[in-house]
BALOBA-1460 file (C-alpha; in Angstrom, 3 decimals):
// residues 68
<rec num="1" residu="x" x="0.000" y="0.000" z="0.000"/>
<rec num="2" residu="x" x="1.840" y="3.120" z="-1.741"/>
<rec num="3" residu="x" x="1.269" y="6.526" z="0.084"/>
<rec num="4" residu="x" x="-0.760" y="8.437" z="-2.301"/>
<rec num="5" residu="x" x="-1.912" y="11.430" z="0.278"/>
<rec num="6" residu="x" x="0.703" y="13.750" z="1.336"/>
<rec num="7" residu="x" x="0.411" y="17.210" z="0.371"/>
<rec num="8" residu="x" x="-1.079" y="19.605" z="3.330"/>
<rec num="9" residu="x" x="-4.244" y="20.965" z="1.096"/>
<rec num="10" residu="x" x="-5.282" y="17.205" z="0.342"/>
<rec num="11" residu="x" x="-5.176" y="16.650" z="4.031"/>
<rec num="12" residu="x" x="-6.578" y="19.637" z="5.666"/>
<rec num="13" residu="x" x="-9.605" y="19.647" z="3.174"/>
<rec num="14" residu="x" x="-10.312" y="15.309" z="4.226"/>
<rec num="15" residu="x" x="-9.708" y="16.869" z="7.637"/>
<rec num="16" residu="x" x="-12.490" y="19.631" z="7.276"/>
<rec num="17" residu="x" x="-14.977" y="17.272" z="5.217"/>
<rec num="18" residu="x" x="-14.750" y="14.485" z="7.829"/>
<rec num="19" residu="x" x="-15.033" y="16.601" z="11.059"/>
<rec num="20" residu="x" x="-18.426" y="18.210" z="9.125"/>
<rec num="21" residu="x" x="-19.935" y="15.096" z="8.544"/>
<rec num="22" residu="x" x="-19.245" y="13.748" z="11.898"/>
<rec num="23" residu="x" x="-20.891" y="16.727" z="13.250"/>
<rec num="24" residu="x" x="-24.381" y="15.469" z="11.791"/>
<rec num="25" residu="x" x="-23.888" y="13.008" z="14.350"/>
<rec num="26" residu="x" x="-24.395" y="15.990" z="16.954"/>
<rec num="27" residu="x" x="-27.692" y="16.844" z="15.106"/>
<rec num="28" residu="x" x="-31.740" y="15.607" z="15.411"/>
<rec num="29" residu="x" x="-31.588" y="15.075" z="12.396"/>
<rec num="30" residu="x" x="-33.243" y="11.873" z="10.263"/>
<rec num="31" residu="x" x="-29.816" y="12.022" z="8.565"/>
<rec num="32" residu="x" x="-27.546" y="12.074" z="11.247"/>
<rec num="33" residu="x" x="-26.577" y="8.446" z="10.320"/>
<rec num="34" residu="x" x="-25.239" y="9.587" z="7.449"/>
<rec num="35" residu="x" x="-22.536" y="11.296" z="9.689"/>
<rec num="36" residu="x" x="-20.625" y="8.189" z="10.313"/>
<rec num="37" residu="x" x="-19.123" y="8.758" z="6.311"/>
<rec num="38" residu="x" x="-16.926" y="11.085" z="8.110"/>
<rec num="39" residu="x" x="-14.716" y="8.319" z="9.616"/>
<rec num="40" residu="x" x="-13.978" y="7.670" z="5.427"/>
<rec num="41" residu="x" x="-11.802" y="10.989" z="4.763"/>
<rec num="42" residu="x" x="-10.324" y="11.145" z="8.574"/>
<rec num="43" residu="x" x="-9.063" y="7.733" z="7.930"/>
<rec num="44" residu="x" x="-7.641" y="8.476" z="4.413"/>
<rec num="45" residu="x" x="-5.565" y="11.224" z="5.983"/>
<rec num="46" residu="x" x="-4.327" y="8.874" z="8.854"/>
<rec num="47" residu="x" x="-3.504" y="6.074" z="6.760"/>
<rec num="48" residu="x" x="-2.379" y="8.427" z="3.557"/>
<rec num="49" residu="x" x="-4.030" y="6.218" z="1.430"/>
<rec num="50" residu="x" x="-6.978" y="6.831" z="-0.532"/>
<rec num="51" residu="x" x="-7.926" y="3.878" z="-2.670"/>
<rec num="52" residu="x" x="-9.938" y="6.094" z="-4.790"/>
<rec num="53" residu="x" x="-7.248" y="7.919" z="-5.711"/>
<rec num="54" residu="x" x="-5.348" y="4.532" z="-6.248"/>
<rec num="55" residu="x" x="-7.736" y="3.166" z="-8.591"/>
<rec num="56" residu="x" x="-7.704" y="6.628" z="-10.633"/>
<rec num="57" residu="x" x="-3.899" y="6.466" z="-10.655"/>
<rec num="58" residu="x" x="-3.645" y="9.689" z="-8.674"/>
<rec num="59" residu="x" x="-1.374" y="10.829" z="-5.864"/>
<rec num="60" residu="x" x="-0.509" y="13.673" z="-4.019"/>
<rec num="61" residu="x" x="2.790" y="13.112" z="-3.322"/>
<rec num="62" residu="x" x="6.141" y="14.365" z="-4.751"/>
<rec num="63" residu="x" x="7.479" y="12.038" z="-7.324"/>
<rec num="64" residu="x" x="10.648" y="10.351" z="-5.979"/>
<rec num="65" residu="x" x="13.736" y="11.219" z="-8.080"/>
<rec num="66" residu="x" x="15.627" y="7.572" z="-9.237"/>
<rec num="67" residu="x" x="19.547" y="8.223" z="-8.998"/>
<rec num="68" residu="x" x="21.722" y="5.886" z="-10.367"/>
């Protein structure tokens, strides 16, 4: 499992999304359920792996430089 989150935008904005949908948790809402899709981007950002992103063949992260 290749890191494919890194750069501080990527994380800060799974960061935001999560912590708002966890909030819905906090509401009397019918939808507060729904809230619990928040764990999805705060665990992308702990793990720095997205497997969306891995089965688009995206990353975040610097490309390493081979030296010979």
């Amino acid at each position: 499992m290749n890191e494919n989150v890194c750069h501080i935008a990527d994380k800060a904005i799974r960061i935001v999304i999560g912590l708002a949908l966890l909030s819905l948790l906090l509401t009397d809402s019918p939808y507060k359920w729904w809230g619990l899709i928040g764990i999805v981007p705060l665990a992308t950002v702990a793990l720095k792996f997205c497997p969306a992103y891995a089965l688009l063949g995206l990353s975040t992260c610097p490309k390493e430089k081979k030296t010979e």
